[in-house]
C-alpha positions in Angstrom: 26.5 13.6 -50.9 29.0 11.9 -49.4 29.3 14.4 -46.3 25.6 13.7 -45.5 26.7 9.9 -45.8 29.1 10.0 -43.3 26.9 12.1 -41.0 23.7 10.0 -41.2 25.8 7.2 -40.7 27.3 9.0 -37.2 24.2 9.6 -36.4 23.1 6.1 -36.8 25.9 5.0 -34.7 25.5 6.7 -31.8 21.8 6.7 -31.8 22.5 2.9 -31.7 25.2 2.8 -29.2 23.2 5.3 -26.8 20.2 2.9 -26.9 22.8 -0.5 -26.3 24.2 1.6 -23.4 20.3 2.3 -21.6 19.7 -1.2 -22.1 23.0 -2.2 -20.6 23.5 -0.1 -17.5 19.0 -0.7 -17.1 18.5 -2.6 -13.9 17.9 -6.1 -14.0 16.3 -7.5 -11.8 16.4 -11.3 -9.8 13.4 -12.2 -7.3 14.0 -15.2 -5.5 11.0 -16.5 -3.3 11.0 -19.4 -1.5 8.0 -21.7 -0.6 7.7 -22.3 3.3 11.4 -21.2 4.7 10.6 -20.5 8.1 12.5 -16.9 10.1 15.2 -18.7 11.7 15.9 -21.3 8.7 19.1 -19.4 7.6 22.6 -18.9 9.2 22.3 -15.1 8.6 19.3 -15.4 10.8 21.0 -17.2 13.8 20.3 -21.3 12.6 23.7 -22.9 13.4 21.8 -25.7 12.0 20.9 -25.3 8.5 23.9 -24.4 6.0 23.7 -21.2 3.9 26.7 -19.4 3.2 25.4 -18.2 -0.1 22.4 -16.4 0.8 24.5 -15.2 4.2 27.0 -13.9 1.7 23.9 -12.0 0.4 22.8 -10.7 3.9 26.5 -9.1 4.0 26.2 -7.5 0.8 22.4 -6.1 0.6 19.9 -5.2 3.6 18.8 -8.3 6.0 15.2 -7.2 7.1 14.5 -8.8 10.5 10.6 -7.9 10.3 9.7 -8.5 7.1 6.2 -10.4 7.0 4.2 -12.5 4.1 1.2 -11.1 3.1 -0.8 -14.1 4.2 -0.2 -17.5 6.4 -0.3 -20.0 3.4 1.0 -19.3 0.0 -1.0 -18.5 -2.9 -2.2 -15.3 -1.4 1.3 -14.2 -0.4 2.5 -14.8 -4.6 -0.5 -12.6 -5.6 0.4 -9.8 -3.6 3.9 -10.0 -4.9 3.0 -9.5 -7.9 0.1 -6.9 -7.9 1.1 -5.1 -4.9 -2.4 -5.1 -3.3 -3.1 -6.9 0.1 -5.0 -10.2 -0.6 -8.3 -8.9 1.0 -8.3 -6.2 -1.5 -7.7 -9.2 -4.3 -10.6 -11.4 -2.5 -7.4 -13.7 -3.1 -7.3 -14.8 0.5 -6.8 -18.5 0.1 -4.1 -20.8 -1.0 -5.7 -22.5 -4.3 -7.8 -24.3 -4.8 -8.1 -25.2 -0.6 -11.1 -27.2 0.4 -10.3 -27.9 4.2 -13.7 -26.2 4.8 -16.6 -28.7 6.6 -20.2 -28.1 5.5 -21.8 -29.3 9.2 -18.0 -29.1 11.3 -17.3 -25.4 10.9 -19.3 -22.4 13.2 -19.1 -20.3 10.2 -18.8 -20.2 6.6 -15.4 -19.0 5.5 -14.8 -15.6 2.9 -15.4 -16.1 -0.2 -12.2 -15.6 -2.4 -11.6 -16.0 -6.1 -9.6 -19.0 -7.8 -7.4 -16.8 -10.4 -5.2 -13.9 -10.2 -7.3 -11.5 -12.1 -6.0 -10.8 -15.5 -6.8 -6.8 -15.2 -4.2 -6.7 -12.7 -1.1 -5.1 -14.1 1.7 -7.4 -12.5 5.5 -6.1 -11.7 6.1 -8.5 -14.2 3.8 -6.8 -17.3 5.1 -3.4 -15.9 8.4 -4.5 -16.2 8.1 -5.9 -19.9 6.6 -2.2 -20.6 10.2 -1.0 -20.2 11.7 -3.5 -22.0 12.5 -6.2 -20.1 12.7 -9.9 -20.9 10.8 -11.8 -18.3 10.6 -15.2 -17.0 9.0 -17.0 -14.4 10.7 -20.3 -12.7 9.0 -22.4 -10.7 6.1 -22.6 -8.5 3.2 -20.3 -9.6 -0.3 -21.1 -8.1 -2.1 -18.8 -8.9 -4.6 -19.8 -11.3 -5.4 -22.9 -14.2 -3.2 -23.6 -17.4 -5.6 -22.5 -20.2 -6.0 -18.1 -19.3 -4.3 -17.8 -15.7 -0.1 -19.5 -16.4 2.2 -16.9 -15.9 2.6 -16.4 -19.5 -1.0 -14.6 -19.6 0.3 -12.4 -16.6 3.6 -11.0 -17.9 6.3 -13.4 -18.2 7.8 -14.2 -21.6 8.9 -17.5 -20.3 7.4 -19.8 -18.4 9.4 -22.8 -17.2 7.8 -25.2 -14.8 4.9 -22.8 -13.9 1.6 -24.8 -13.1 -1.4 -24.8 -10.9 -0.3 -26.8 -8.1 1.2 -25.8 -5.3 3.8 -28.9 -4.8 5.9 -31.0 -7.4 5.0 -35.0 -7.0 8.7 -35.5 -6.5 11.7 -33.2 -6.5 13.3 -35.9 -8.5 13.1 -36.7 -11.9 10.4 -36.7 -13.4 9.0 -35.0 -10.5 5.5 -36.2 -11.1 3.0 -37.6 -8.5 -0.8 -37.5 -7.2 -2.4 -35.7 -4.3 -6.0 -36.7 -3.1 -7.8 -33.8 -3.2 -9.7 -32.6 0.1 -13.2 -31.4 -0.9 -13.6 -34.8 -3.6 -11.2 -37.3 -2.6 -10.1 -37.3 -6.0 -6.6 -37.6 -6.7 -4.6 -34.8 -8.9 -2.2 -36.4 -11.3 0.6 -33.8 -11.0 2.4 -33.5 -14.9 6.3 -33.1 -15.4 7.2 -29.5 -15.4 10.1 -29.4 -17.1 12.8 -31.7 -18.8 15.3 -33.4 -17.2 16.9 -36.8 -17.0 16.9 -40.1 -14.0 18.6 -38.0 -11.0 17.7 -35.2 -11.5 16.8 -32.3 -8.2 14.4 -30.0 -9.0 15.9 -27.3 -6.9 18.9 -27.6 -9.5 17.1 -28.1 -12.3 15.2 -24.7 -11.9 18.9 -23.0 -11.1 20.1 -24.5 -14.2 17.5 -22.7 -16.5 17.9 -19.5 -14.3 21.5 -19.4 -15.3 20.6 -19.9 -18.8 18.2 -17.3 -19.1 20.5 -15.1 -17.2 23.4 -15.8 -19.8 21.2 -15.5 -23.3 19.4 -12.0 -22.0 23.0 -10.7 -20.5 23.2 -7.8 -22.9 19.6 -6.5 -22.4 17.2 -5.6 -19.3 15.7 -8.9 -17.8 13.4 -9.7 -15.0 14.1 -13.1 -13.5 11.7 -14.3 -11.1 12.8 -17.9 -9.5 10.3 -19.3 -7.5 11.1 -22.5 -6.4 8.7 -25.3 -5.2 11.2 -25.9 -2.3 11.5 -26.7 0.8 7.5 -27.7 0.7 6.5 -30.7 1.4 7.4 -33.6 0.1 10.7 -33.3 2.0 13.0 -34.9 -0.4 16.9 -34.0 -0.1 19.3 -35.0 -2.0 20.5 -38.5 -0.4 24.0 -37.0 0.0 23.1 -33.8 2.0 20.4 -36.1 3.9 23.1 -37.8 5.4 25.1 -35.0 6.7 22.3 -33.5 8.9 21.1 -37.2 10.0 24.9 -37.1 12.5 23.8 -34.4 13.9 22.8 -34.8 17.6 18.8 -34.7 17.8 19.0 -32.0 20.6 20.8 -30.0 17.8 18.7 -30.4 14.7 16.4 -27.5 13.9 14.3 -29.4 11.9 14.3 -32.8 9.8 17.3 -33.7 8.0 15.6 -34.1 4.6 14.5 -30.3 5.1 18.0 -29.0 6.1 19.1 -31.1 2.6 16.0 -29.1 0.8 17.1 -26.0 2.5 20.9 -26.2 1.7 19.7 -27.0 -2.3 17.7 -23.9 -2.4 20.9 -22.3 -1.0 23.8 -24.2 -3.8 20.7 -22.5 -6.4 21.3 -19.0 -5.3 25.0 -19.7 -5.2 24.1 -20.8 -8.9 22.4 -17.8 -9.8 24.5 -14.7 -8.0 27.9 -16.8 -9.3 26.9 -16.3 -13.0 25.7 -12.5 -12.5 29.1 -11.8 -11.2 31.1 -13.6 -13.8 28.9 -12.0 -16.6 29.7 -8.6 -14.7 26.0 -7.7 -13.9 26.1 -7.7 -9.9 26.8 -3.8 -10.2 23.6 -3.7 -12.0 21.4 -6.4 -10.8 18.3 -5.7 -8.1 18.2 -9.2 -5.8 15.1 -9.9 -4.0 15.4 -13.1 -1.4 12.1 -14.2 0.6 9.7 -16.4 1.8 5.8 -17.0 1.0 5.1 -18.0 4.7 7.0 -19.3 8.1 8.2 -22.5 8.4 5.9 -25.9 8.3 5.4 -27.4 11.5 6.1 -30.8 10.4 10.0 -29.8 8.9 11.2 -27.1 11.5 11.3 -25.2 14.1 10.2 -21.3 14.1 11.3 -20.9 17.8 11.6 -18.3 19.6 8.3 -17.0 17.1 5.0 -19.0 18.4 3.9 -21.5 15.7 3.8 -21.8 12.4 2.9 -21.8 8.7 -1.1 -21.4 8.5 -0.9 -19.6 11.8 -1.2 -16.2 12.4 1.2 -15.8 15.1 4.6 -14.7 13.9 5.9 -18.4 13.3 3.0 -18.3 9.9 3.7 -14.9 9.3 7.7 -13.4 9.5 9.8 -14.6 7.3 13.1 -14.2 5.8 13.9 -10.9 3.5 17.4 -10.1 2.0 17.3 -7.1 -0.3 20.7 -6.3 -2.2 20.6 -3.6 -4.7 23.5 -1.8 -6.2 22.0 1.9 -5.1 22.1 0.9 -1.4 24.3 2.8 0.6 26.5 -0.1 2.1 25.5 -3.9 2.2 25.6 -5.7 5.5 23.2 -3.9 6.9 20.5 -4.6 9.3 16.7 -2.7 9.3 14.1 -3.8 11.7 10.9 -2.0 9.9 8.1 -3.8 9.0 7.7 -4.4 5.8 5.4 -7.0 3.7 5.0 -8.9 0.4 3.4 -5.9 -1.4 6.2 -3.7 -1.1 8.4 -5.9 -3.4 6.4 -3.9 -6.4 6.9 -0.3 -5.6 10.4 -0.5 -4.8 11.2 -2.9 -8.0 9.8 0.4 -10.1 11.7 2.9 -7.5 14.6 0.6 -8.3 14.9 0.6 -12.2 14.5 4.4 -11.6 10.6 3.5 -13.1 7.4 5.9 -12.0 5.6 4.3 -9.6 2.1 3.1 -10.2 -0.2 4.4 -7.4 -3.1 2.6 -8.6 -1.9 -0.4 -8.8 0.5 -1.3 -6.0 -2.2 0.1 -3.5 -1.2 -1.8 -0.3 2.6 -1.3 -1.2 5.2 1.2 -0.2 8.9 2.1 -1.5 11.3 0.5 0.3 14.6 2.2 -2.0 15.2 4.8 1.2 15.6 1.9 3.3 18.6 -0.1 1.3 20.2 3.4 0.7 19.6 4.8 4.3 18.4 7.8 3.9 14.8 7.9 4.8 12.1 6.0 6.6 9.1 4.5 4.8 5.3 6.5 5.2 3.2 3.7 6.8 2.1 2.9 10.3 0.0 -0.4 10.6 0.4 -4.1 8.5 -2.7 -5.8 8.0 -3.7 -9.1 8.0 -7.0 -11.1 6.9 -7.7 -14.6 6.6 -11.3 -15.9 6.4 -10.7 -19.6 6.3 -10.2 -23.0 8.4 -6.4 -24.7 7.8 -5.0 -28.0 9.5 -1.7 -26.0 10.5 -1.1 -26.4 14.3 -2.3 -22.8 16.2 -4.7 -21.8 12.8 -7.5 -20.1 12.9 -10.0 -17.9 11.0 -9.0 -14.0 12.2 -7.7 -10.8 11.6 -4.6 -9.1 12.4 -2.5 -5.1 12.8 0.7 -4.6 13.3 1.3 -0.9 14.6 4.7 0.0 15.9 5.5 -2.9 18.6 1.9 -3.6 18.9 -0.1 -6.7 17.0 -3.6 -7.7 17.5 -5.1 -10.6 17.1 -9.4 -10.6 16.1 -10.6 -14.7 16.4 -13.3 -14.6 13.8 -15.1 -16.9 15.3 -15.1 -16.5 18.6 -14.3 -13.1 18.7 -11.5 -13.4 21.5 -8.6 -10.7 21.2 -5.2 -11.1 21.8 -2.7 -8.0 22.6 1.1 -8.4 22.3 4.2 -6.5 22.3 7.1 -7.7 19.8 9.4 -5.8 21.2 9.0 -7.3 24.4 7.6 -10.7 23.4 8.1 -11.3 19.9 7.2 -15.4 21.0 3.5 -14.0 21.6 3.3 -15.9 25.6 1.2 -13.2 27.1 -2.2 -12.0 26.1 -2.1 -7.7 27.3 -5.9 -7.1 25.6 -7.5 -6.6 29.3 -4.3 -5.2 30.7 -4.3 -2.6 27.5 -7.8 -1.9 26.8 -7.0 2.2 25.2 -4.0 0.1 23.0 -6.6 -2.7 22.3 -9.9 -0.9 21.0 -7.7 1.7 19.2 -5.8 -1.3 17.4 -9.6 -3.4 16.4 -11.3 0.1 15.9 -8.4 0.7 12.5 -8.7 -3.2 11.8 -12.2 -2.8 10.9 -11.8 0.5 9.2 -8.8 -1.0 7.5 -11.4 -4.5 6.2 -14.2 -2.0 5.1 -12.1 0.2 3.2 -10.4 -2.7 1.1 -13.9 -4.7 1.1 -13.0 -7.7 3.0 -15.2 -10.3 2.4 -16.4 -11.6 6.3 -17.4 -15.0 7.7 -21.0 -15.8 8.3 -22.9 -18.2 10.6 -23.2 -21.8 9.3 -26.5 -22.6 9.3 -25.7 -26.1 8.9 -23.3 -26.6 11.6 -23.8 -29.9 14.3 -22.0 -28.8 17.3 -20.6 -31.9 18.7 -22.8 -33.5 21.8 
């Protein structure tokens, strides 16, 4: 009796210690998205301007993608494709939420229609990550859907810390409440406090604070962190301190507005934050980090130069952004890729990652991107697609569609129906138009936009009936 004690109680042990041993050498994984950080916004992608050395020090340790793209030109439809993997035409998610810049008698045409929720039946990276076992939380900004059945905590995330509808805190001081008059009513939103804090208080360190918590309770099992900070949006509202430091700087050297470059260098102390305390809890040699950007920079903070425009446009100043991608698999950090990739590629290489199964049927629009970070394959995709139905007030916006295919991008105005042909390679600031010069390149390019709209059901604009041209 006692020899079957002893062996049921080995075989406890090392039943135990082989399932403490998957959890602890499972990948974690960090996914760190920034709202509105233009391209250029980040010494690692030539500002001398804006300060950054921790998310540089992330460039030299992971893979700097120089043309990575956001799903969309504003934000909410960028976040749902992160999370679903499907482009937002395919989600009839096409708008930032809930929008309402549309005029009933000023607009030719009536925009696409697009839904106010990320559907519930979509399996996020976030619910197929708690399938394996991991803890997940969600920081920050979320819009994409209402508090009562569409919060993060109904798509995945265990946690939920400062998670609402809106798309932009009242304040990023404490209490970080405010009102914003609301387009389509003239209404004003009363924008809640989204998390604790005390008089002083940043938001941008606020949300780094409860990363590193979560980070340090869930050490010794799998975790999915996913820090999604409100910043640098508008308002811009640095940190008095940092403010000053940028305002001495010649006017013929600033990038963009002081308070930004303050916003911008937070964001940057917050990843400092967050990759300090996975390296002192040893989890850097297990830890997938994910660094990006919703959209390009906002006209009214920076400067997207040498791309044309900016966020709400889509030229490449609304549409490149920023994308760092460190993963302990890859085969050296420091390295540089210039394939395209986009926001719903963040899915399939997560799973590839964490040495998951991929889900096909889910992450339709997305594509692996682990050969990439360990350089030893290319990716199986030849065009990016863009669609965006709708009327902005960004500078350079309007209502088209877009493909990207090798060095080529072309540009469909809905409304008027003008095309626009350029070549990134040659003229990534989009100057001149090559749609007559090109016509085979052209009609090739619009012949697989259309097939591309009708095979994920794009929902078109239509004439406005009611529209008063001006006299």
């Amino acid at each position: 009796m006692k020899f079957v004690n002893f062996f049921l109680f080995i075989f406890l042990v090392s039943g135990f210690a082989k399932t403490t041993n998957t959890d602890q050498f499972k990948t974690n994984v960090v996914f760190i998205l920034i709202d509105d950080l233009g391209w250029r916004d980040l010494g690692c992608y030539g500002s001398d301007y804006y300060k950054t050395p921790n998310i540089d020090r992330l460039a030299q340790e992971g893979v700097k993608f120089t043309d990575a793209y956001a799903a969309c030109t504003v934000c909410s439809p960028t976040r749902a494709a992160i999370m679903t993997g499907k482009y937002p035409a395919r989600l009839l998610l096409t708008q930032w939420l809930p929008s309402g810049r549309w005029s009933r008698t000023g607009h030719k045409m009536k925009e696409g229609r697009y839904i106010s929720n990320l559907p519930l039946e979509e399996v996020t990276i976030a619910e197929a990550l708690r399938e394996h076992g991991y803890k997940t939380a969600f920081m920050g900004k979320w819009h994409l859907g209402t508090e009562t059945y569409y919060y993060p905590e109904h798509q995945g995330f265990d946690v939920n810390i400062a998670g609402r509808d809106y798309g932009a805190p009242g304040s990023y001081f404490f209490p970080f409440t405010g009102k914003w008059r609301i387009p389509s009513t003239g209404k004003n939103l009363h924008k809640k406090k989204p998390l604790s804090g005390k008089k002083g208080d940043y938001l941008a360190d606020r949300l780094a604070e409860e990363a590193e918590g979560f980070i340090r309770s869930n050490a010794e099992k799998p975790f999915f962190l996913m820090l999604s900070h409100y910043a640098v949006h508008t308002p811009l509202q640095g940190k008095p301190d940092k403010v000053a430091k940028y305002k001495v700087v010649s006017k013929t050297k600033q990038q963009g507005k002081p308070s930004y470059a303050a916003m911008v260098e937070s964001v940057d102390d917050s990843v400092g934050k967050v990759t300090g305390v996975l390296q002192e809890l040893g989890l850097e040699e297990n830890t997938l980090v994910i660094f990006t950007s919703d959209n390009g920079g906002f006209a009214g903070a920076t400067s997207n130069a040498p791309l044309r425009a900016n966020k709400g446009s889509n030229y490449e100043g609304g549409l490149r952004v920023p994308a760092i991608i460190k993963w302990p698999m890859s085969s050296k950090g420091g390295r540089t890729s210039s394939v395209p990739i986009t926001s719903t590629d963040f899915y399939p290489t997560i799973l590839s990652a964490i040495g998951q199964p991929l889900r096909p049927h889910q992450h339709l629009d997305g594509v692996d991107l682990t050969p990439l970070l360990k350089n030893d394959g290319m990716v199986n995709r030849d065009s990016l697609f863009w669609h965006y139905p709708h009327y902005n007030n960004h500078p350079q916006s309007f209502p088209a569609g877009v493909i990207r295919s090798g060095d080529w991008k072309l540009i469909q105005a809905f409304e008027t129906g003008e095309l626009s042909l350029f070549n990134l390679k040659e003229d990534c600031g989009e100057v001149t138009n090559l749609a007559k010069k090109q016509q085979k390149i052209t009609k090739r390019l619009l012949s697989r936009l259309k097939m591309w709209q009708q095979e994920v059901g794009a929902d078109p604009m239509r004439t406005n009936p009611e529209y008063q041209s001006e006299k």
